[in-house]
CHARMM internal coordinates of N, CA and C (Angstrom, degrees):
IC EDIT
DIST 1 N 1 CA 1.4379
DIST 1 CA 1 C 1.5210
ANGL 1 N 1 CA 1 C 107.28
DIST 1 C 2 N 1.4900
ANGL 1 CA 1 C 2 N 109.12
DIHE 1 N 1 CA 1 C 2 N 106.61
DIST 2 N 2 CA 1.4208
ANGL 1 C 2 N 2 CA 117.09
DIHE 1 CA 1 C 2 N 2 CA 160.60
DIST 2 CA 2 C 1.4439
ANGL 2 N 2 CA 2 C 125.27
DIHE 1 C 2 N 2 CA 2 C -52.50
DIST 2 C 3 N 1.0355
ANGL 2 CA 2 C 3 N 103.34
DIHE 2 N 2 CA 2 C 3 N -60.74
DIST 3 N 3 CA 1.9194
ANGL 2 C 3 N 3 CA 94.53
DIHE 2 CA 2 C 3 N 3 CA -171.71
DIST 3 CA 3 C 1.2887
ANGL 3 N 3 CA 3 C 101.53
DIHE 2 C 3 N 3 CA 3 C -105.45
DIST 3 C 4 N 1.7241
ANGL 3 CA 3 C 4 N 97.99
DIHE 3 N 3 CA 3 C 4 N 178.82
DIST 4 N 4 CA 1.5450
ANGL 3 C 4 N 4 CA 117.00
DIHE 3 CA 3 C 4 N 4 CA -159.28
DIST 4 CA 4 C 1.3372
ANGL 4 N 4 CA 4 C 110.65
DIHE 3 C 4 N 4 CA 4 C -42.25
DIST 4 C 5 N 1.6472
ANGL 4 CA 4 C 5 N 141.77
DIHE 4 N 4 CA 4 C 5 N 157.27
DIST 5 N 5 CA 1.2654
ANGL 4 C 5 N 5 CA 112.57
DIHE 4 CA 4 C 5 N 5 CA 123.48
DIST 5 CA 5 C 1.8357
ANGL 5 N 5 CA 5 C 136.68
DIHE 4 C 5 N 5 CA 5 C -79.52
DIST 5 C 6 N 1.5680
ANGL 5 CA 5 C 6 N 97.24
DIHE 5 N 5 CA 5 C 6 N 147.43
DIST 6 N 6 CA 1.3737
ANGL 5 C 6 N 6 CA 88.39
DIHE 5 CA 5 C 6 N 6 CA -176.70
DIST 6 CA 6 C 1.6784
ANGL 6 N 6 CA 6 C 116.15
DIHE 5 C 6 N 6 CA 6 C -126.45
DIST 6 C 7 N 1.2769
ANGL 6 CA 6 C 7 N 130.33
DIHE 6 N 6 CA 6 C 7 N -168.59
DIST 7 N 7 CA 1.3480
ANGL 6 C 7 N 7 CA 102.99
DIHE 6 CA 6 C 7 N 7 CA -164.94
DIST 7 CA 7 C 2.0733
ANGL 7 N 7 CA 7 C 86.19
DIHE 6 C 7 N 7 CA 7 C -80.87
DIST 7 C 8 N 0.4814
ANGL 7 CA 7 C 8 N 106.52
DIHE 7 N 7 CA 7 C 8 N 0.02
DIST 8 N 8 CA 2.0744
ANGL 7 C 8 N 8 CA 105.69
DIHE 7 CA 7 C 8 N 8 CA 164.55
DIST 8 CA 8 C 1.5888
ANGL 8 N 8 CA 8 C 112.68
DIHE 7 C 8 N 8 CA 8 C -55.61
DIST 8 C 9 N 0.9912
ANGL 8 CA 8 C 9 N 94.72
DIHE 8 N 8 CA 8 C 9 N -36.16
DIST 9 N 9 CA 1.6684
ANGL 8 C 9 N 9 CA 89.34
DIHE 8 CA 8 C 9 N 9 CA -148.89
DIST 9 CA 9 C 1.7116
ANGL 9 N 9 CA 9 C 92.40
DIHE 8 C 9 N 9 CA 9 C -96.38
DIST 9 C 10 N 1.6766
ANGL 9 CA 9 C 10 N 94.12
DIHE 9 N 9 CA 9 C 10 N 142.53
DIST 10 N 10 CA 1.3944
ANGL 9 C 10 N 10 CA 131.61
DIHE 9 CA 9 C 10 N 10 CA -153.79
DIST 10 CA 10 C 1.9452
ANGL 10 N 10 CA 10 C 92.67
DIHE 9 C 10 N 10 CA 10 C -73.75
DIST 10 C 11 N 1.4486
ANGL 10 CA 10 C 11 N 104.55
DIHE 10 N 10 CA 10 C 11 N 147.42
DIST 11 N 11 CA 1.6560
ANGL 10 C 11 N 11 CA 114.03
DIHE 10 CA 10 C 11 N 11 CA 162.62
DIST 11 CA 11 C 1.2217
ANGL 11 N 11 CA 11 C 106.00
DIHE 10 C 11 N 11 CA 11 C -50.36
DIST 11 C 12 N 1.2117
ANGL 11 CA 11 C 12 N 114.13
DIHE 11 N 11 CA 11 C 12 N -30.88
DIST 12 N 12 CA 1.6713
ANGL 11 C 12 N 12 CA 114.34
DIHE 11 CA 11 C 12 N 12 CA -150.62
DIST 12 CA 12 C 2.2061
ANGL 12 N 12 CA 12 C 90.52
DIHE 11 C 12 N 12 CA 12 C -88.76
DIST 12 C 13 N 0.7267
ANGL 12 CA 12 C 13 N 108.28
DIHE 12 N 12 CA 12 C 13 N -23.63
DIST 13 N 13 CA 1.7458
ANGL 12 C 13 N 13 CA 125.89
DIHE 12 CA 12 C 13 N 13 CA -179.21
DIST 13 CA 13 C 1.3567
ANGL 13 N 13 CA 13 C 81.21
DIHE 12 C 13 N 13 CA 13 C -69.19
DIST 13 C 14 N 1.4204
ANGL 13 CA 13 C 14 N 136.73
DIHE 13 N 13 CA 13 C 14 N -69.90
DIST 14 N 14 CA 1.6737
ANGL 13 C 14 N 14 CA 128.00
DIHE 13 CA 13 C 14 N 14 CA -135.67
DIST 14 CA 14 C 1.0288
ANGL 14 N 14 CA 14 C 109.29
DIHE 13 C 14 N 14 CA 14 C -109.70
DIST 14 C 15 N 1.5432
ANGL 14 CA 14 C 15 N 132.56
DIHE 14 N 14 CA 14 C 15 N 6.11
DIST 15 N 15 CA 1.3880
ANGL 14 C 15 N 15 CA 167.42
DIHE 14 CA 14 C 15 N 15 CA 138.10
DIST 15 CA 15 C 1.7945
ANGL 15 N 15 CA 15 C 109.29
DIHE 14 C 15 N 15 CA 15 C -48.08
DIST 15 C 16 N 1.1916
ANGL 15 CA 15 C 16 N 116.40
DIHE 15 N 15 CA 15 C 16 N -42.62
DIST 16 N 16 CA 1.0772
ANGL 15 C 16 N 16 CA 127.78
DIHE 15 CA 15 C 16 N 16 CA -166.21
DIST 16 CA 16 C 1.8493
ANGL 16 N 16 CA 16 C 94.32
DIHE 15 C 16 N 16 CA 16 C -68.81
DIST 16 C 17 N 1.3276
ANGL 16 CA 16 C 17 N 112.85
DIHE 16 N 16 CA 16 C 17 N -31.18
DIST 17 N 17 CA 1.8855
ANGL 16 C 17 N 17 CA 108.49
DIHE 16 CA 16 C 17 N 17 CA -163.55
DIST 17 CA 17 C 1.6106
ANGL 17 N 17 CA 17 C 89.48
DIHE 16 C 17 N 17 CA 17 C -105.19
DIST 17 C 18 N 1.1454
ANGL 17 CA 17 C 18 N 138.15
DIHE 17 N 17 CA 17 C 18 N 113.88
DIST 18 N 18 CA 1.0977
ANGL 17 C 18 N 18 CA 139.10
DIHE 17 CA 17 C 18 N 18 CA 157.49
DIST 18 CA 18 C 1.7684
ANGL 18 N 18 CA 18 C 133.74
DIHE 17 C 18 N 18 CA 18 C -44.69
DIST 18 C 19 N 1.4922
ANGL 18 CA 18 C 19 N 102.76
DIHE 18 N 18 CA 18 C 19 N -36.90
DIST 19 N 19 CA 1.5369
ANGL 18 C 19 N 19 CA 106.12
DIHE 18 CA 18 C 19 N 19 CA 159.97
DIST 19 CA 19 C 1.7606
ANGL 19 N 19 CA 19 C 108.87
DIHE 18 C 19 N 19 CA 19 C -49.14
DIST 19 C 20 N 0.9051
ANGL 19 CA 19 C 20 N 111.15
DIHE 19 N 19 CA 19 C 20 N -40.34
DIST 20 N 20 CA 1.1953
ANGL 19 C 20 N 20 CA 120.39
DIHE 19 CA 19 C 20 N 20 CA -161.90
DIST 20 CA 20 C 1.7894
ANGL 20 N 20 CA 20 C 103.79
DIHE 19 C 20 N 20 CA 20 C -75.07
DIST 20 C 21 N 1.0296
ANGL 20 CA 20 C 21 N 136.25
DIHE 20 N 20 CA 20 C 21 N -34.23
DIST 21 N 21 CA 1.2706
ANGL 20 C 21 N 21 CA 138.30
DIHE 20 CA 20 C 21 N 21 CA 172.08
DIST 21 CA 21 C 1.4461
ANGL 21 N 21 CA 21 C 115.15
DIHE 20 C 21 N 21 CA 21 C -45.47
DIST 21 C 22 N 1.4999
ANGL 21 CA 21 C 22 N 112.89
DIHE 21 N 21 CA 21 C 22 N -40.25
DIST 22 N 22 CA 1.0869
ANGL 21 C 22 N 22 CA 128.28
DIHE 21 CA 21 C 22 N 22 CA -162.54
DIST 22 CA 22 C 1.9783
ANGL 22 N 22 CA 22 C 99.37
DIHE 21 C 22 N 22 CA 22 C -67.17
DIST 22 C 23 N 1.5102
ANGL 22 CA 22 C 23 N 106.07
DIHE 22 N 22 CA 22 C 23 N -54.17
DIST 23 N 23 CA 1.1138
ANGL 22 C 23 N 23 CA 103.63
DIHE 22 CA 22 C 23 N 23 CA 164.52
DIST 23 CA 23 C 1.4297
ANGL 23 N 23 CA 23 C 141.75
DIHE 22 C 23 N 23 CA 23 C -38.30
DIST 23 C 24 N 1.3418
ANGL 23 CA 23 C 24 N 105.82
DIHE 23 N 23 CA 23 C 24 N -42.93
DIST 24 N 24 CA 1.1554
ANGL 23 C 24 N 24 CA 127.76
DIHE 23 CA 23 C 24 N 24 CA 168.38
DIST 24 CA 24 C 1.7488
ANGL 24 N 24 CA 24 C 123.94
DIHE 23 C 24 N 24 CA 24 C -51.78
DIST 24 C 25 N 0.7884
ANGL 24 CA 24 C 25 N 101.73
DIHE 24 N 24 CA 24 C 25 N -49.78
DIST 25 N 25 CA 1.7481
ANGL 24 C 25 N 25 CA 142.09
DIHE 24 CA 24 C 25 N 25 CA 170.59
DIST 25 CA 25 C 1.4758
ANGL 25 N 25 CA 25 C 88.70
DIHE 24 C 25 N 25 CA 25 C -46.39
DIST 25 C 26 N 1.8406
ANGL 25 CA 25 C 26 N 112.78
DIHE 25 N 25 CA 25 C 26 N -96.50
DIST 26 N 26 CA 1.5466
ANGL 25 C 26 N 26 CA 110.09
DIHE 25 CA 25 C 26 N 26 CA 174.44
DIST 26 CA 26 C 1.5774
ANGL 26 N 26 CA 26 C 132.43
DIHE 25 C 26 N 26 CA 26 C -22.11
DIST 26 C 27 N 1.3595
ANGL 26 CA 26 C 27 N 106.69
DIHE 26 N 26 CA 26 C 27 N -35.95
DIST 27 N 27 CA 1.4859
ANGL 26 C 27 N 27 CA 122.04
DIHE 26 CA 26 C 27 N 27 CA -178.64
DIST 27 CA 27 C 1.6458
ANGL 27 N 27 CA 27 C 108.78
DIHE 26 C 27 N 27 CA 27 C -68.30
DIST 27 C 28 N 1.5551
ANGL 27 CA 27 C 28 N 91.79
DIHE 27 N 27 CA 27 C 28 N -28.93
DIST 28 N 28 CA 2.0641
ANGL 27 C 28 N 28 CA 88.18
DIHE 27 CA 27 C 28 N 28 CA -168.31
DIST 28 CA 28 C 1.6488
ANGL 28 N 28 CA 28 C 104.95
DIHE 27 C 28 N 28 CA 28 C 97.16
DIST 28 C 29 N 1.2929
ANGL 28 CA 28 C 29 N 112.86
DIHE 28 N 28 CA 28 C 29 N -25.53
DIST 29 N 29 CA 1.6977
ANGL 28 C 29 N 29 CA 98.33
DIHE 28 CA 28 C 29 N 29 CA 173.26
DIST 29 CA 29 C 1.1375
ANGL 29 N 29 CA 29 C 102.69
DIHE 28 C 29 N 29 CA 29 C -6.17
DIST 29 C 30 N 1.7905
ANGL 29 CA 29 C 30 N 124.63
DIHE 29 N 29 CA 29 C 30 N 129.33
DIST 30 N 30 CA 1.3819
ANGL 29 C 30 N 30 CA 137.54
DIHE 29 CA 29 C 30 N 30 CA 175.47
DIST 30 CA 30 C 1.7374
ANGL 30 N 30 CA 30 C 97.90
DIHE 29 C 30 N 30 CA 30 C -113.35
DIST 30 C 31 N 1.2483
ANGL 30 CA 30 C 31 N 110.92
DIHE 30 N 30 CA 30 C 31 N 26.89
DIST 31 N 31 CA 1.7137
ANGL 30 C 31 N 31 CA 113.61
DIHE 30 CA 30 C 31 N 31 CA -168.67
DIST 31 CA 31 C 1.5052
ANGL 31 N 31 CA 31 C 102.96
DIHE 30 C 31 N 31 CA 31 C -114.17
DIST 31 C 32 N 1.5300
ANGL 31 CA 31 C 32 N 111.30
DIHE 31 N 31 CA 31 C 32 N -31.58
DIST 32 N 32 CA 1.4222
ANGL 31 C 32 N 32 CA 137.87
DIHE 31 CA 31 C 32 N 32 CA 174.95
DIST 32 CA 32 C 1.9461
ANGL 32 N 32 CA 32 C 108.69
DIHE 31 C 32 N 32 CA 32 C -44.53
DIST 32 C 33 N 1.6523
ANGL 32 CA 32 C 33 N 108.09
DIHE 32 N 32 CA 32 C 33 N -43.30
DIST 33 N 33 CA 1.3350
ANGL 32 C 33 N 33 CA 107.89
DIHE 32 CA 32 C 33 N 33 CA -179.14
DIST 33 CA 33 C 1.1222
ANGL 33 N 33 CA 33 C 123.21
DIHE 32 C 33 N 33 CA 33 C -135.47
DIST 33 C 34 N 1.6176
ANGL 33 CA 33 C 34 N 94.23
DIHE 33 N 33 CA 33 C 34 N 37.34
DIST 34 N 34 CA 1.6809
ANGL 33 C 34 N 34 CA 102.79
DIHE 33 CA 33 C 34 N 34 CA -166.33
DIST 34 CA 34 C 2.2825
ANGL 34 N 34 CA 34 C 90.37
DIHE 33 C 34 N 34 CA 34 C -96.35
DIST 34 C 35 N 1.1924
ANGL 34 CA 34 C 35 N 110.23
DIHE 34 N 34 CA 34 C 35 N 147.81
DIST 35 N 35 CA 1.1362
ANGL 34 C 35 N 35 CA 116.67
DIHE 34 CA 34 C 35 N 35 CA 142.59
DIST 35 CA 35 C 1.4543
ANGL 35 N 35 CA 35 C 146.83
DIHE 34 C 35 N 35 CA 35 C -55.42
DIST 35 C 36 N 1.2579
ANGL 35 CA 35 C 36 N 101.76
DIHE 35 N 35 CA 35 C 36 N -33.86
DIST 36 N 36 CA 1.6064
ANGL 35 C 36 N 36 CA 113.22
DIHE 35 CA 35 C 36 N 36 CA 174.75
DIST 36 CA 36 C 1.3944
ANGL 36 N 36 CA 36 C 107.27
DIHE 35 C 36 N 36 CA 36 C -101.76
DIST 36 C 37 N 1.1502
ANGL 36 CA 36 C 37 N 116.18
DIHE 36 N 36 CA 36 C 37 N -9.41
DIST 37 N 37 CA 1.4931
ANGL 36 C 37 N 37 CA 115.00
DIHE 36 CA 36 C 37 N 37 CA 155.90
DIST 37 CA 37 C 1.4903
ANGL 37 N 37 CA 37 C 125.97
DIHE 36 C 37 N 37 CA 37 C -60.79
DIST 37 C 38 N 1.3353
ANGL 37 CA 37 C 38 N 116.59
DIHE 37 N 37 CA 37 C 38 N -39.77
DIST 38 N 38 CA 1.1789
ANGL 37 C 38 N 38 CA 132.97
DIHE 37 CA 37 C 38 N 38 CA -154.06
DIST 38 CA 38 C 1.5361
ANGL 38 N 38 CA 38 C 100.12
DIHE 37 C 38 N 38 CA 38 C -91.84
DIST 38 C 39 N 1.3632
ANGL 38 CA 38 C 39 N 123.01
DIHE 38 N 38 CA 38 C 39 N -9.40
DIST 39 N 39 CA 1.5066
ANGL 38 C 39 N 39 CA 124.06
DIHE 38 CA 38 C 39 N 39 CA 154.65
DIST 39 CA 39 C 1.3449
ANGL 39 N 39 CA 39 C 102.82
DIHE 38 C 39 N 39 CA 39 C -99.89
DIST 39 C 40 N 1.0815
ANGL 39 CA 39 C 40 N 142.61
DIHE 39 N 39 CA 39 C 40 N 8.35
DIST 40 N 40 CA 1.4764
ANGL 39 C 40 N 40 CA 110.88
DIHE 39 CA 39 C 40 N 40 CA -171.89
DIST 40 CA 40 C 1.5874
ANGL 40 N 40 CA 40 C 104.03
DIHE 39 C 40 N 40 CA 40 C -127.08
DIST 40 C 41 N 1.6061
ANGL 40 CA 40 C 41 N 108.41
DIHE 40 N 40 CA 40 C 41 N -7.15
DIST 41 N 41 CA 1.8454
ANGL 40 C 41 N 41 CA 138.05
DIHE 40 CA 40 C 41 N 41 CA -166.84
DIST 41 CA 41 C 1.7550
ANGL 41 N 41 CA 41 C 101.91
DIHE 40 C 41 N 41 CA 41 C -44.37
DIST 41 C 42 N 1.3565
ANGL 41 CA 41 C 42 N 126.15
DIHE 41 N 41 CA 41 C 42 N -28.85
DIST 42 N 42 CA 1.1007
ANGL 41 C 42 N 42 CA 117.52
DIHE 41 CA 41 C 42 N 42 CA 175.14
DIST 42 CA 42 C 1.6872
ANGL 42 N 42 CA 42 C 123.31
DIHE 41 C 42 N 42 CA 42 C -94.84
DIST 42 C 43 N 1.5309
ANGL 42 CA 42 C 43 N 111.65
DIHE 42 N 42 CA 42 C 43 N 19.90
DIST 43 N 43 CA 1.2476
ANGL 42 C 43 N 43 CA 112.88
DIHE 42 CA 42 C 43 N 43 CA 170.39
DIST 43 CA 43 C 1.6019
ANGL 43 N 43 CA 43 C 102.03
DIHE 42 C 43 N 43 CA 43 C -141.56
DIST 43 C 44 N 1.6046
ANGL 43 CA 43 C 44 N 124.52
DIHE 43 N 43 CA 43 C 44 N 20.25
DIST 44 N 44 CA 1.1177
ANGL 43 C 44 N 44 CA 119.55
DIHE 43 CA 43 C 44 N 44 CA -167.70
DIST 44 CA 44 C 1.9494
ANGL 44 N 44 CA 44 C 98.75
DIHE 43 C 44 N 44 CA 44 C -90.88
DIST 44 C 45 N 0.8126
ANGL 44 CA 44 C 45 N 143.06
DIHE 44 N 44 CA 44 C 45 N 139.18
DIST 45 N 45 CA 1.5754
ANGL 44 C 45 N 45 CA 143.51
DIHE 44 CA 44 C 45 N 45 CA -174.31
DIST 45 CA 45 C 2.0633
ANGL 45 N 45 CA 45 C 104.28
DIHE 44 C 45 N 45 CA 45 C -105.81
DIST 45 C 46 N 0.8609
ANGL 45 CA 45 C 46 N 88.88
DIHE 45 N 45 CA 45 C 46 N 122.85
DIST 46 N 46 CA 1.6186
ANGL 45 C 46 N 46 CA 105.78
DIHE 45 CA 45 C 46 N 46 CA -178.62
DIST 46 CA 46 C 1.7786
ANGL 46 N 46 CA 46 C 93.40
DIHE 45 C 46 N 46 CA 46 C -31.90
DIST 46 C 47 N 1.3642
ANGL 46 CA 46 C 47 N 86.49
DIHE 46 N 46 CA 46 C 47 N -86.49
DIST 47 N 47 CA 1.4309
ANGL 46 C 47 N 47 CA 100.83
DIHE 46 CA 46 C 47 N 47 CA 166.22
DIST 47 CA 47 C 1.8878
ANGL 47 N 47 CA 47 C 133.33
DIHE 46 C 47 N 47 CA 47 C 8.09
DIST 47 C 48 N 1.8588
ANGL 47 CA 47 C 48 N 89.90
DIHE 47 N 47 CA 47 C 48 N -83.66
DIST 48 N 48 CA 1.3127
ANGL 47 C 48 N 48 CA 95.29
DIHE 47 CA 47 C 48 N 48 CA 173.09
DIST 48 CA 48 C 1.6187
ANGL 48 N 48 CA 48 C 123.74
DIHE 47 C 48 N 48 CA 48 C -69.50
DIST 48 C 49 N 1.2811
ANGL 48 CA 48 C 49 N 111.70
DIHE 48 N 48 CA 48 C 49 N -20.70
DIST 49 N 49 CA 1.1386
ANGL 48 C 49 N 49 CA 121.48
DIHE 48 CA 48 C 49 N 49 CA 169.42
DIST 49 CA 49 C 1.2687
ANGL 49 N 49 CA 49 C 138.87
DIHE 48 C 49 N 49 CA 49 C -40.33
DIST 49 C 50 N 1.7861
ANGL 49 CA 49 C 50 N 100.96
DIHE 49 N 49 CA 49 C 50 N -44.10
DIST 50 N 50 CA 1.1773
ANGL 49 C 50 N 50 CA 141.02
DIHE 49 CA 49 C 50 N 50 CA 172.25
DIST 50 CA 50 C 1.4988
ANGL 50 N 50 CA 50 C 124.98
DIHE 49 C 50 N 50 CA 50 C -77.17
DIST 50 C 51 N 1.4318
ANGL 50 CA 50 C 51 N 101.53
DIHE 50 N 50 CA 50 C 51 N -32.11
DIST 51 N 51 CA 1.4811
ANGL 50 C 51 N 51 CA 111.10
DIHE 50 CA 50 C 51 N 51 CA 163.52
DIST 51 CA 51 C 1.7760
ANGL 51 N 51 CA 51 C 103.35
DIHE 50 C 51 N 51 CA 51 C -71.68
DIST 51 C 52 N 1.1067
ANGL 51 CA 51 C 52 N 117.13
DIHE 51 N 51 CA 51 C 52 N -75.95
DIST 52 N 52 CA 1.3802
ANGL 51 C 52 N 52 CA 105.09
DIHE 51 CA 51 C 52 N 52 CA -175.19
DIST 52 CA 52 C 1.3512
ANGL 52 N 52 CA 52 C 134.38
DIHE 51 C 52 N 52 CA 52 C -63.77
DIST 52 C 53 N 1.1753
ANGL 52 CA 52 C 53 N 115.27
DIHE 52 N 52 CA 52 C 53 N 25.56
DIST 53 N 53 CA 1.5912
ANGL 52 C 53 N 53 CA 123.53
DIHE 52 CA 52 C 53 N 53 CA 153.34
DIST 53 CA 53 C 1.6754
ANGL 53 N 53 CA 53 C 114.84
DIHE 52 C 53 N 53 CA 53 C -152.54
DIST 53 C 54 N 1.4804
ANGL 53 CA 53 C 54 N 94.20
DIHE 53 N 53 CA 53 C 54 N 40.98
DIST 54 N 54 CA 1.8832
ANGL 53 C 54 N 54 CA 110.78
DIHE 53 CA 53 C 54 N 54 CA 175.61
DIST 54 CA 54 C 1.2820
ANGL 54 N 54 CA 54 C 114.96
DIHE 53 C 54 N 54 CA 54 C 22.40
DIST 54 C 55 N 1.3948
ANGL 54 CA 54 C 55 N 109.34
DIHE 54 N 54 CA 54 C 55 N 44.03
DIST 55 N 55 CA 1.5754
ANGL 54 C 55 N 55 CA 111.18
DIHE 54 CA 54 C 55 N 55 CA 161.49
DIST 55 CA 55 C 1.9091
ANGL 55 N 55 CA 55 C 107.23
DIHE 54 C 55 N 55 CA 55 C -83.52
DIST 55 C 56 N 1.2120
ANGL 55 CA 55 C 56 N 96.04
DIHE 55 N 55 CA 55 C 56 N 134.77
DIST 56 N 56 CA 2.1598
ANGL 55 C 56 N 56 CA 109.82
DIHE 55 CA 55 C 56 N 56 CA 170.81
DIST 56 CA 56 C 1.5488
ANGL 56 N 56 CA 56 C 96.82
DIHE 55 C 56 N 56 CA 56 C -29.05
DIST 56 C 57 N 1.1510
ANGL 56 CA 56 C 57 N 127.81
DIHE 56 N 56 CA 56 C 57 N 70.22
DIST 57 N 57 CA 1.8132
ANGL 56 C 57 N 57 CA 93.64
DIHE 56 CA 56 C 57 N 57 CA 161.75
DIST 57 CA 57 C 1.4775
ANGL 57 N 57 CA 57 C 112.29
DIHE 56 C 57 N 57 CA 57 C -46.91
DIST 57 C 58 N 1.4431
ANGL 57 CA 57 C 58 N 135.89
DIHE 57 N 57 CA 57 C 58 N -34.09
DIST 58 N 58 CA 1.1409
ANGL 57 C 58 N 58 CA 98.23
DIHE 57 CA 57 C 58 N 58 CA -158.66
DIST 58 CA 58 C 1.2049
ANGL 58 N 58 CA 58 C 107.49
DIHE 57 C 58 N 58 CA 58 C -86.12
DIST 58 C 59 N 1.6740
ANGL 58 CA 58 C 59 N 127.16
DIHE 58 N 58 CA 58 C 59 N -8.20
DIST 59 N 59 CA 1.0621
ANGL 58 C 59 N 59 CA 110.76
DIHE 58 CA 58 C 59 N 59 CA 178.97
DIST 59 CA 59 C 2.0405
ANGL 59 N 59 CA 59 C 137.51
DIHE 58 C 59 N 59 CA 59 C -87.31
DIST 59 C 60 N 1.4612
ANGL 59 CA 59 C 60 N 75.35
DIHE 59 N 59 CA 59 C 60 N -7.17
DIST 60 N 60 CA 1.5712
ANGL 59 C 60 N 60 CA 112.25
DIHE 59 CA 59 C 60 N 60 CA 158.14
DIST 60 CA 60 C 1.1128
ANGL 60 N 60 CA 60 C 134.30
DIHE 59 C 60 N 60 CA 60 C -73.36
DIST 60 C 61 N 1.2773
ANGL 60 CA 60 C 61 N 116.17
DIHE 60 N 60 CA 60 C 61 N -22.46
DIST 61 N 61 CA 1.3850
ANGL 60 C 61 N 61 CA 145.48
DIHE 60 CA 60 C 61 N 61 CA 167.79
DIST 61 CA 61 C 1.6501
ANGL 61 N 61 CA 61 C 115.73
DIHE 60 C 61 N 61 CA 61 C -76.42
DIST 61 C 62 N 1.3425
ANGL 61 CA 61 C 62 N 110.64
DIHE 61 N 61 CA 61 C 62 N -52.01
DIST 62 N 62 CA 1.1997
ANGL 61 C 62 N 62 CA 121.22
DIHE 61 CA 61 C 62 N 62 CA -177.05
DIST 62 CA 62 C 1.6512
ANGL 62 N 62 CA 62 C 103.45
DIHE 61 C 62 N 62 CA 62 C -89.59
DIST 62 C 63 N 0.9046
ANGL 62 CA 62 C 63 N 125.12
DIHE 62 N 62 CA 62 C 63 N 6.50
DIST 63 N 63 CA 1.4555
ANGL 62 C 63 N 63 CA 115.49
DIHE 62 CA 62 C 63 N 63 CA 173.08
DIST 63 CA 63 C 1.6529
ANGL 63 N 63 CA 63 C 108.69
DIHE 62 C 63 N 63 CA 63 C -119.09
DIST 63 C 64 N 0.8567
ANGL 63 CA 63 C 64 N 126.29
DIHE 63 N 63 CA 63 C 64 N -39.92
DIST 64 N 64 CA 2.0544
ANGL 63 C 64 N 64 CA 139.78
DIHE 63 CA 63 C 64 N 64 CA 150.06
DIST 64 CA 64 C 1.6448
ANGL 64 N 64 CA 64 C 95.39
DIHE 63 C 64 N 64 CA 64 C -32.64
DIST 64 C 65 N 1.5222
ANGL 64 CA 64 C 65 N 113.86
DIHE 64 N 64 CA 64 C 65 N -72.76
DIST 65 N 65 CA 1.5866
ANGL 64 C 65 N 65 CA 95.96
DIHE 64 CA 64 C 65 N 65 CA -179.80
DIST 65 CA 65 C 1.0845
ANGL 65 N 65 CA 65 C 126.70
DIHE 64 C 65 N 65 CA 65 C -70.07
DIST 65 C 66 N 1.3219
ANGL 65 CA 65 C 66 N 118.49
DIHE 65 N 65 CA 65 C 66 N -16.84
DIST 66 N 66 CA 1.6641
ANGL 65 C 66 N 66 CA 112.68
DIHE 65 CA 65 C 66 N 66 CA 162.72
DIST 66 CA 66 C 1.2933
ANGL 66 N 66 CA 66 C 134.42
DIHE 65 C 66 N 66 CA 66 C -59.50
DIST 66 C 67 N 1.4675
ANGL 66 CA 66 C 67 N 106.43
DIHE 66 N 66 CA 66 C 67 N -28.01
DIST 67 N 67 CA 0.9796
ANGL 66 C 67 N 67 CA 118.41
DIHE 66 CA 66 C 67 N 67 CA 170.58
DIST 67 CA 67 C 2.2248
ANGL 67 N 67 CA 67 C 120.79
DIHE 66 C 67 N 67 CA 67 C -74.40
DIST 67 C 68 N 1.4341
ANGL 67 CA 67 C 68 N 86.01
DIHE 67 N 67 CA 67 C 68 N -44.64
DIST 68 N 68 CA 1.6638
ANGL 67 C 68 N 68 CA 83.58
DIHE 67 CA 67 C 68 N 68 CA 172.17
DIST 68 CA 68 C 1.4816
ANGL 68 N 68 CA 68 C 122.46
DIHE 67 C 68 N 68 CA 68 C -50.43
DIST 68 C 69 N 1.8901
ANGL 68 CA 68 C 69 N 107.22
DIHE 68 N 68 CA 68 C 69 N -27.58
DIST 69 N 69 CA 1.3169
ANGL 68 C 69 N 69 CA 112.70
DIHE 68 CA 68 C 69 N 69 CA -167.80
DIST 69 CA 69 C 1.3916
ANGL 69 N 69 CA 69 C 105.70
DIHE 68 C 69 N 69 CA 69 C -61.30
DIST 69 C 70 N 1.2093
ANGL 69 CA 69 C 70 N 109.28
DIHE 69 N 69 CA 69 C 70 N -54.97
DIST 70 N 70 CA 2.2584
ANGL 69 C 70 N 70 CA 121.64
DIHE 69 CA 69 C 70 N 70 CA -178.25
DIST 70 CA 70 C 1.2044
ANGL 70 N 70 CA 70 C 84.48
DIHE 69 C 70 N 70 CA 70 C -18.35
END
COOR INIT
IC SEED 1 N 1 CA 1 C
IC BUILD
C-alpha cells in the first residue's frame, strides 16, 4: 500500500499487508472474524468500523501508517 491510510480506506486495502493484520488484531477489530464481514470486507471503511465499536481511529490510524513506513 502506497498511500496513506485514511479512515476511507477499505479492510480489504489494509488486509492486503499482513504486518498490518496483526495490528488490527491488538485493536479487537470484531470484523477480523466476523462472517458477514468477510462478504462485505471490500466496502467496509476503516473508519466506520471504528466508529461502531469506539475503537481510537486516530490512534489506529497513526499506528497502521507507521507501520507501512518500516
Amino acid at each position: 500500500m502506497e498511500k496513506k491510510i485514511t479512515e476511507n480506506t477499505t479492510l480489504a486495502e489494509i488486509l492486503e499487508k499482513p504486518e498490518l493484520i496483526k495490528i488490527l488484531v491488538k485493536y479487537n477489530l470484531p470484523c477480523l472474524s466476523c462472517p458477514f464481514a468477510k462478504m462485505e470486507i471490500e466496502g467496509l471503511k476503516i473508519g466506520d468500523v471504528c466508529r461502531m465499536y469506539d475503537i481510537d481511529v486516530e490512534k489506529l490510524l497513526k499506528e497502521l501508517n507507521g507501520a507501512c513506513e518500516k
